[in-house]
C-alpha positions in Angstrom: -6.5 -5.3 -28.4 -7.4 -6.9 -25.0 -10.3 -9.5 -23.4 -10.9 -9.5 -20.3 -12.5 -12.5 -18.4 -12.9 -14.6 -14.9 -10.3 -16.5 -13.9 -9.5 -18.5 -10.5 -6.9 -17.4 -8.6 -3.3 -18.4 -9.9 -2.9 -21.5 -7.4 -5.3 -23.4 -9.6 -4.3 -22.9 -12.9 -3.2 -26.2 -14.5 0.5 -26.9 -12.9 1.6 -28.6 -16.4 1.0 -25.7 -18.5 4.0 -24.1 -19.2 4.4 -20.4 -18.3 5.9 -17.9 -20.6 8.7 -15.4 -18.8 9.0 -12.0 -19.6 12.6 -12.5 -21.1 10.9 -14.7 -23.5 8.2 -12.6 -24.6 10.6 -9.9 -24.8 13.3 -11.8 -27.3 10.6 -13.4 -30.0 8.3 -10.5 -29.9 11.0 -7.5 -28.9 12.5 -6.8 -32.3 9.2 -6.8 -34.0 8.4 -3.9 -31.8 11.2 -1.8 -31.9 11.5 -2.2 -35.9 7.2 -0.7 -35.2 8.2 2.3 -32.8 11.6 2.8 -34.0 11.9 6.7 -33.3 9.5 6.9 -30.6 11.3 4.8 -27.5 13.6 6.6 -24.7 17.0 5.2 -24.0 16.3 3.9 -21.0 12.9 1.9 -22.7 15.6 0.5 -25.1 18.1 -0.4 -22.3 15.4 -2.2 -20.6 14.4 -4.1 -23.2 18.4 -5.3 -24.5 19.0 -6.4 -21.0 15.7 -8.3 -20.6 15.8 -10.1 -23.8 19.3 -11.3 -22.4 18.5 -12.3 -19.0 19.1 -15.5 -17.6 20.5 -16.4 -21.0 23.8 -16.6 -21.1 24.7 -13.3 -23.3 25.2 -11.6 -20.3 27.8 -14.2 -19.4 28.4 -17.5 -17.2 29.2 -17.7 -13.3 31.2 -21.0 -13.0 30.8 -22.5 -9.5 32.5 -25.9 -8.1 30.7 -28.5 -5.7 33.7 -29.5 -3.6 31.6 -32.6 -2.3 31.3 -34.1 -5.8 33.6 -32.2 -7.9 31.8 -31.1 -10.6 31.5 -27.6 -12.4 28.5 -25.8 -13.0 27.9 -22.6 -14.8 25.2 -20.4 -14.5 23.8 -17.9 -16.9 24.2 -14.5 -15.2 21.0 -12.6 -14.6 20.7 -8.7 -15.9 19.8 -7.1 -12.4 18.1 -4.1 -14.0 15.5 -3.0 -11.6 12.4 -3.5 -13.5 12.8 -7.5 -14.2 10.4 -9.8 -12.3 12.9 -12.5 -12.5 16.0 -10.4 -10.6 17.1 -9.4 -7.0 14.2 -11.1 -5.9 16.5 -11.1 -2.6 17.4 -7.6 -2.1 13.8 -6.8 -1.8 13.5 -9.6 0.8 16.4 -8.2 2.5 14.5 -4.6 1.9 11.5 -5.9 4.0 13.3 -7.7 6.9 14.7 -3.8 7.6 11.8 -2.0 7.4 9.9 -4.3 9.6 12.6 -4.3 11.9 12.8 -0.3 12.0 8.8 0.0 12.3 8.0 1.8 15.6 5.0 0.3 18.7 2.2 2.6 17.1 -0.7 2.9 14.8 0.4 2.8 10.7 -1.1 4.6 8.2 -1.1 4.0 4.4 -1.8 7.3 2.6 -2.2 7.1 -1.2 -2.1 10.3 -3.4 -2.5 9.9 -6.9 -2.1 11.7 -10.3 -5.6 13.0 -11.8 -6.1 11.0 -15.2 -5.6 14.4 -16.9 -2.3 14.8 -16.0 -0.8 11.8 -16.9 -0.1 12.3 -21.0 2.3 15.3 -19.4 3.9 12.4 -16.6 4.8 10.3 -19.5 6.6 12.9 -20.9 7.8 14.4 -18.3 9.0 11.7 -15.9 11.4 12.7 -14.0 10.0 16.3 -13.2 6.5 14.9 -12.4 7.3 12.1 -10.2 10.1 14.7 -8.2 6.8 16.6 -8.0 4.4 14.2 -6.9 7.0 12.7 -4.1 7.8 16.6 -3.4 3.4 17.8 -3.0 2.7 14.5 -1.3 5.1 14.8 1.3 4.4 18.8 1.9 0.9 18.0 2.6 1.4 15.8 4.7 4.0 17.7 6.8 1.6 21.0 6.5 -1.6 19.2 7.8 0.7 16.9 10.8 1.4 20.3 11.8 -2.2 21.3 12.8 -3.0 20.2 16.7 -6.4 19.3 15.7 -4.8 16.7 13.7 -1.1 15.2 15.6 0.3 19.0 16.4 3.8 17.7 15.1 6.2 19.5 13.3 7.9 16.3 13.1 7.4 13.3 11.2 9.0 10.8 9.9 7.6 8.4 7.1 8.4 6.4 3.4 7.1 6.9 0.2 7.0 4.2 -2.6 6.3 5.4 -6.4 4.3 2.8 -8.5 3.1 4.1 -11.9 0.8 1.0 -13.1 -2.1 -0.3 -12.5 -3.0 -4.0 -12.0 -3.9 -4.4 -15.8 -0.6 -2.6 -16.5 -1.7 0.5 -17.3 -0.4 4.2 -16.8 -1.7 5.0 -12.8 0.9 7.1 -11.6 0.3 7.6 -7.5 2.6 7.5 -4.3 2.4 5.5 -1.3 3.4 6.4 2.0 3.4 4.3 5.2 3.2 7.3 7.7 3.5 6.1 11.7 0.9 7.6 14.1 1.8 10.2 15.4 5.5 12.5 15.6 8.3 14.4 17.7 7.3 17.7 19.1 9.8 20.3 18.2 12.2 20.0 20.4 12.1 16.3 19.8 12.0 15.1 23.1 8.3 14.3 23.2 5.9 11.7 21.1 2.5 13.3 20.1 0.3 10.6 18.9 -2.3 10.6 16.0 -5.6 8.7 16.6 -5.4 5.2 16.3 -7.9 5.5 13.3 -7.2 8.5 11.9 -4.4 10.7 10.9 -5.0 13.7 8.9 -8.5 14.7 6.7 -8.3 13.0 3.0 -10.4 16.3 1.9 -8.3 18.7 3.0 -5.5 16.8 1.6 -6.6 16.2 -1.5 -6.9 20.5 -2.0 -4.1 21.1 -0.3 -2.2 18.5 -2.4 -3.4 20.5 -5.7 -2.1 23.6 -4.9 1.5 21.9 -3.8 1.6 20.0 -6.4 1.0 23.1 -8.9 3.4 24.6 -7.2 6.2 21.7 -7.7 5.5 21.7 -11.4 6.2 25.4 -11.6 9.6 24.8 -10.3 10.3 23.0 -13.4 8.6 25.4 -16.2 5.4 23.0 -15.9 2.6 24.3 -14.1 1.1 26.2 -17.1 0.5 22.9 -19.3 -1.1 21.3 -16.2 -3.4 24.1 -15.7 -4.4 24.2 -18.9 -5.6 20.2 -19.0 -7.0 20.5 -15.2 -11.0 20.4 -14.4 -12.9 21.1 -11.6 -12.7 17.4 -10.8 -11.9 16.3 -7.4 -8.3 15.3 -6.5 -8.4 11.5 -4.8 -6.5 11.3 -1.6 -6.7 7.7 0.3 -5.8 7.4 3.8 -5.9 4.0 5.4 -5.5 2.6 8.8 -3.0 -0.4 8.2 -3.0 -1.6 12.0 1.0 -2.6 12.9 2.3 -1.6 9.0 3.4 -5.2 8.6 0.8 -6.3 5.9 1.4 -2.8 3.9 5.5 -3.2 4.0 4.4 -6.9 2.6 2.0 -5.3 0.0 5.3 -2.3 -1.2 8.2 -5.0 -0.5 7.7 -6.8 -4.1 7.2 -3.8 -5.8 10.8 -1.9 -4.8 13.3 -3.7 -7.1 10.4 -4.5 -9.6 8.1 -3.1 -11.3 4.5 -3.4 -13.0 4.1 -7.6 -12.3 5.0 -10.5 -10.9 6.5 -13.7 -13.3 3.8 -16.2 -11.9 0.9 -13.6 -13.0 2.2 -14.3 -16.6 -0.2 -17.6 -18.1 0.9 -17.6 -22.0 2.5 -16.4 -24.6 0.8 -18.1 -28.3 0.8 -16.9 -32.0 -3.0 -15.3 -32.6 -4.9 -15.5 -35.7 -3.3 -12.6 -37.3 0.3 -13.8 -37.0 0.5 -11.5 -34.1 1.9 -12.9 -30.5 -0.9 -13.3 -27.5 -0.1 -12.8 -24.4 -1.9 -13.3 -21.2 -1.7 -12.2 -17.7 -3.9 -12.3 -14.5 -4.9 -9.3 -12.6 -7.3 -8.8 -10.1 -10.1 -5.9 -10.1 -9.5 -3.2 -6.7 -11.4 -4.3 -3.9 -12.0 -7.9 -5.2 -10.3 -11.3 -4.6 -10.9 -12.5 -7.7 -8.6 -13.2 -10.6 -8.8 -12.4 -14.2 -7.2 -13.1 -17.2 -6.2 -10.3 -19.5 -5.0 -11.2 -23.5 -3.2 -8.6 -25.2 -1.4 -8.8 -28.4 2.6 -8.5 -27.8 2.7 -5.4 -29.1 0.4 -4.2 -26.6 1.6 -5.8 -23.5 5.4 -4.4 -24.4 4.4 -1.1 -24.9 2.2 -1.2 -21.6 5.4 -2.8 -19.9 7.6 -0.3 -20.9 5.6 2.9 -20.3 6.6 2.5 -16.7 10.5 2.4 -17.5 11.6 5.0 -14.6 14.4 7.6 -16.0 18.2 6.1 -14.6 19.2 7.1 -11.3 15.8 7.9 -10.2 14.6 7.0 -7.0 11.4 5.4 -6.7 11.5 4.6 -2.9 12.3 7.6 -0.5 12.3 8.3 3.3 12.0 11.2 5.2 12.3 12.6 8.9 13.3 10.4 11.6 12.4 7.6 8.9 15.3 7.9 7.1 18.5 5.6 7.5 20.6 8.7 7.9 18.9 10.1 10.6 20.8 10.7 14.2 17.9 10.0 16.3 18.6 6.6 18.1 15.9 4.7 16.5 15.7 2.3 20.1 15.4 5.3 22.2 12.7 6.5 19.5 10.9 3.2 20.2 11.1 3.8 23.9 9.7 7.1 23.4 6.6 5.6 21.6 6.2 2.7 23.9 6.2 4.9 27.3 3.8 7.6 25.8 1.1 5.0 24.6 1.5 2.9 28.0 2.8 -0.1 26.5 5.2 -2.9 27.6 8.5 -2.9 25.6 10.8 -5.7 26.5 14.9 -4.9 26.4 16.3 -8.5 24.8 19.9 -9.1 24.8 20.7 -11.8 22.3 23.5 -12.7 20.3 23.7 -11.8 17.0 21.3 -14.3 14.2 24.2 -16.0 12.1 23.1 -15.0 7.9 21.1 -18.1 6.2 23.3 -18.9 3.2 21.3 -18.2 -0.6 24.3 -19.8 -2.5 23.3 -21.9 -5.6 23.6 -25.5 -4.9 24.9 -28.2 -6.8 21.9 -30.0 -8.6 23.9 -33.4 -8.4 24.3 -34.0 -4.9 22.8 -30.8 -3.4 25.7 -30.0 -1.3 26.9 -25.9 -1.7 28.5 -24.5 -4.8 31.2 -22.0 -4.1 32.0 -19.5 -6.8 35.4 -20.0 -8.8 35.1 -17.1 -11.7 33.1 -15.3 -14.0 33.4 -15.8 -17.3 32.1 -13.1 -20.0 29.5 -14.0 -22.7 32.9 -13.5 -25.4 35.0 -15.7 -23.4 32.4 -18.5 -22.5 33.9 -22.2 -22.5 33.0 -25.3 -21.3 35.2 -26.3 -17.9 36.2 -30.3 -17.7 35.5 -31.2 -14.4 39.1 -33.2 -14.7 40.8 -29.4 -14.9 40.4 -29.1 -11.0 
């Protein structure tokens, strides 16, 4: 059950209504819901909900911390850290995006979307792990087999990241990849930078049948392909290739996303009993291609199971990069930027600086706002209350 309506944009909702968080949903409406799909959720949809539910809560246990200014002990429920909480490592995926900005190269960006046809994605949901290896493995073939054609960049070598989303922005099940792809790549003997267009990179049409066939192919490696076949159309496979200027605004647009998943806390408005004596809960969104916001209601049951369709199996990895993009690579990533900047006649400036000293992210003592440094950790079973007189 779900309404739809307009809404303004989030920075004028009403600051003194209080906003539910998704640990709260989760704990009053959580039980209800596996007690209704008991049988029917993965381990990993289970997992995800336990360590939610306990978040921030103080079942996870307590991280005791000391302001040496005033003296005084604080504790501080520990968080869960799973990957899919809007509430957690918030600062790793800041940390994420201060490295790939730093790693981006002088040239044209592209943002090249390839996304699961609707028919397919009952078999994703059941299949997880095979067809998201499959989509990453298809969308990055094409891309490699089409960069190769000198109409197009005439490289054999590229280098580019691809982030897996699976939702859409009402939550539901939109499985597609994004890669930010550079503008052009290394000839093959890598000691030359053959540049794209500045507005174009490869055909979307071409792609798009191209990405089919690999993608056919990818499921076949893992006893697949025959179920997909079977559900396929004629229908037209949806390729998206965008020019994305600098890549700065698109790493913005993937950064939030990496250690998350599905939707930010502040897009959560409230969480209320409904008329049936089933929970309510509603979320903005925002319709593709518009700037407007809108407010979604969906019973509990609803918005969990929405939620949780886009649990990811453990270990896999939903952000990949390949070529000279990735960390491991032995091309010198400066004299890779030297490359680019002679071959496209720009200036590049050689800055020797010292070192930025880290901005400290500590917790700080909510009495006299000094520092807190850490003393120990103290387990959910073990808990106590510290006397600030022990020191």
């Amino acid at each position: 059950m779900c309404d739809a309506q307009p809404t303004p944009a989030p920075a004028e909702t009403p600051a003194e209504e209080p906003r539910p968080t998704l640990g709260q949903i989760f704990r009053q409406y959580g039980p209800a819901y596996r007690r209704a799909h008991a049988g029917q959720l993965t381990r990993e949809q289970l997992q995800v909900l336990d360590l939610l539910e306990r978040c921030r809560t103080g079942a996870l246990g307590h991280a005791v911390y000391r302001c040496d200014h005033c003296g005084t002990y604080h504790t501080v429920p520990q968080s869960c850290g799973n990957r899919h909480c809007p509430q957690c490592q918030g600062q790793r995926a800041k940390h994420w995006l201060e490295t790939q900005l730093a790693r981006r190269l002088p040239c044209a960006y592209f943002l090249i979307t390839f996304t699961v046809p609707q028919e397919l994605r009952a078999l994703f949901q059941t299949h997880p792990r095979e067809g998201y290896g499959a989509l990453f493995a298809a969308a990055a073939a094409t891309l490699r087999k089409l960069a190769r054609n000198p109409k197009h960049v005439g490289a054999r070598r590229l280098g580019f990241t691809g982030v897996l989303h699976t939702w859409g922005r009402d939550l539901c099940y939109h499985p597609h990849v994004h890669f930010l792809v550079p503008g052009g790549g290394l000839s093959a003997d890598g000691q030359r930078w053959l540049p794209s267009r500045a507005d174009f990179f490869v055909p979307v049409q071409a792609a798009s049948t191209i990405f089919r066939a690999k993608l056919l192919d990818a499921l076949a490696e893992c006893g697949l392909a025959e179920q997909a076949r079977q559900v396929l159309g004629g229908q037209a496979w949806v390729v998206h290739s965008q020019a994305v200027g600098d890549g700065e605004q698109a790493l913005r647009y993937l950064a939030p996303y990496v250690y998350r998943v599905a939707l930010s806390q502040r897009r959560l408005v409230k969480c209320e009993p409904g008329p049936d004596d089933l929970g309510r809960v509603t979320f903005l969104y925002r319709k593709s291609h518009t700037r407007r916001y809108r407010r979604m209601t969906l019973t509990a049951d609803e918005f969990i199971r929405r939620f949780l369709q886009h649990v990811l199996p453990t270990g896999f990895q939903k952000v990949r990069h390949y070529g000279f993009a990735h960390p491991r690579c032995q091309i010198d990533r400066e004299w890779l930027k030297m490359l680019v900047t002679v071959t496209l006649n720009q200036i590049y400036v050689l800055l020797v600086t010292a070192p930025a000293l880290p901005t400290p992210h500590g917790p700080r003592c909510p009495d006299c706002g000094e520092p807190l440094r850490f003393v120990t950790f103290e387990p959910a079973c073990a808990w106590r209350y510290l006397d600030p007189d022990t020191s």
